[in-house]
Steps between C-alpha positions, in 0.01 A plus 500: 500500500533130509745326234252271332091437427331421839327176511153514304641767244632377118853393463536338906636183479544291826836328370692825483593724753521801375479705790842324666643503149517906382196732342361405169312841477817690598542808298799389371369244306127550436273790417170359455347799266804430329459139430164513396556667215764318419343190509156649398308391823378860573153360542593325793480644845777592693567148728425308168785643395737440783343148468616448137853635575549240818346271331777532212774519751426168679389314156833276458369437113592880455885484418818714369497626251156464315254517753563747745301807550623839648277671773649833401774673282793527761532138511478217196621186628660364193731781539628468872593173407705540189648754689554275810552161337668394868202462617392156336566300786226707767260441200196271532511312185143315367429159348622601189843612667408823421585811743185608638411905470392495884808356601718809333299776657522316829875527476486844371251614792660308798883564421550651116322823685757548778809336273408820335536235120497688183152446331647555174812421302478685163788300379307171559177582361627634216646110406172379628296712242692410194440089627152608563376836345096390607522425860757773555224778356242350694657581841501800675773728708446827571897640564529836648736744397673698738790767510724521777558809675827658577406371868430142385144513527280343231285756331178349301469914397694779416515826330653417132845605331624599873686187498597335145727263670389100380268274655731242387449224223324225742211800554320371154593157305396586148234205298318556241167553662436643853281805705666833614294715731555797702302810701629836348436841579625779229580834626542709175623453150818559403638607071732199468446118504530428875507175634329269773604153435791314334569153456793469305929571592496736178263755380436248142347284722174486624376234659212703589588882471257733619513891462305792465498648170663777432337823424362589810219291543392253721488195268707182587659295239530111596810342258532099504765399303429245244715249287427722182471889626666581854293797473129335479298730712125544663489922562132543658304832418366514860692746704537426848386728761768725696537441859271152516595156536417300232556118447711408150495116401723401210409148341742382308416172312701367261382640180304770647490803773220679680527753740214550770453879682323491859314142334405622167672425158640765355742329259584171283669414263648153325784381305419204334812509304746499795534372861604707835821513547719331792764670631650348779700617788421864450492802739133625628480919535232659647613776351759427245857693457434482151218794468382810689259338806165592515378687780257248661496327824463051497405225718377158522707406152408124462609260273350172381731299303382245216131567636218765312305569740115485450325802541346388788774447717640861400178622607497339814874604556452853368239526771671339768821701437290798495420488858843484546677784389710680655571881540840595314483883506 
């Protein structure tokens, strides 16, 4: 329960408070499972691992926007602060005048949290990853995707196609690589094309599209639209199971697409002669007005822009998330 490593443990350091300044292990912004895999200290035991994450935090050499590390998916540093540029002047800068990554989740944890800040601005990160593509992929946000309910609410699932109405263009900013996953559970095949997702303001684009076939069967088609065939396509032969969650990653790199059911491959495919395309500003469906929806229900819809996630981390989120579902009947 307490907000930093007690005295004798890895990662307490005498010249830092951390218990009067805010929790380091706080769920918000670490999940040490999480972390480990990330940065591939899974051999470590569990208060090594807290150690190397406080240890990272109060090491002033560790600056924006190179050198920080995230302790989970929710939260990535480099982000908050492109998104909050305001908050230069409460930043601890090192000897190199560099803003230090401790210093921005500090502000984030002790008055970003209850400012309620955006941790995200699609608009900015998208100039950020054309000045640099490299460090942009390398950092991770996990955004998700909610629908609002006639009520207000925010819904993370729903029954699809009993509400087509738009998630709104700021739901997904389109790049030409990113991850896509969601927990879907079909209940029952329908003859036409019917649809679960939609990323696009017109039915030509897709940006990704996915749908089941049509025929009847219980095969979903995943279309990524491409700078030489809007219609390039991974359809996987594996049928998934009526009236069972299963977990569907989409990675989308930037000649290439794989789709993942409940962890395992069951599709790839590559383009070496085009790139994905980027449509910008586009409406997200879940599901579209443009086909018949398909009679499933869908939660936990995640999106990770500019980032392909290793198959790790989907495992450990797949797992994680699986605890988590909830009842929708």
């Amino acid at each position: 329960m307490f907000p930093g490593p007690t005295y004798g443990l890895p990662g307490y350091k005498e010249s830092h408070d951390w218990v009067g300044d805010y929790n380091i292990f706080s769920p918000l912004i670490f999940d040490a499972d999480w972390y480990a895999i990330a940065y591939e200290i899974t051999d470590k035991t569990e208060n090594e691992i807290k150690g190397d994450w406080a240890d990272h935090i109060s090491d002033q050499a560790n600056s924006f926007p190179k050198k920080c590390r995230q302790g989970n998916a929710l939260f990535s540093p480099q982000k908050y602060y492109r998104a909050n540029p305001s908050i230069k002047e409460d930043l601890d800068m090192n000897d190199d005048a560099e803003e230090t990554c401790g210093s921005i989740v500090k502000v984030y944890m002790t008055s970003g949290v209850f400012e309620t800040s955006s941790k995200y601005d699609a608009k900015v990160e998208n100039q950020a990853y054309i000045a640099d593509p490299d460090q942009l992929k390398s950092e991770i946000i996990s955004l998700q995707i909610a629908k609002t309910s006639l009520d207000g609410r925010k819904q993370l699932g729903w029954p699809i196609g009993k509400d087509t109405r738009t998630l709104g263009e700021d739901a997904i900013n389109s790049v030409d690589q990113y991850t896509l996953t969601f927990w879907i559970k079909p209940m029952g095949a329908r003859e036409p094309e019917c649809n679960v997702l939609h990323h696009g303001t017109k039915f030509a684009e897709k940006a990704p599209m996915i749908s089941y076939v049509a025929g009847g069967t219980k095969l979903l088609k995943f279309v990524v639209a491409q700078s030489n065939d809007n219609e390039f396509a991974c359809t996987p032969t594996q049928e998934l199971e009526e009236k069972e969650w299963h977990f569907v990653a989409l990675k989308v790199e930037s000649q290439k697409i794989i789709v993942k059911y409940d962890g395992e491959e069951v599709c790839s495919k590559a383009n070496p002669e085009g790139t994905t395309s980027v449509l910008e500003e586009r409406q997200l469906y879940v599901s579209s007005p443009f086909q018949p929806p398909a009679d499933a229900y869908i939660q936990k819809v995640n999106y990770y822009p500019m980032h392909v996630m290793s198959d790790t981390l989907l495992g450990y989120t797949m797992e994680a998330q699986q605890q988590q579902l909830d009842d929708l009947e």
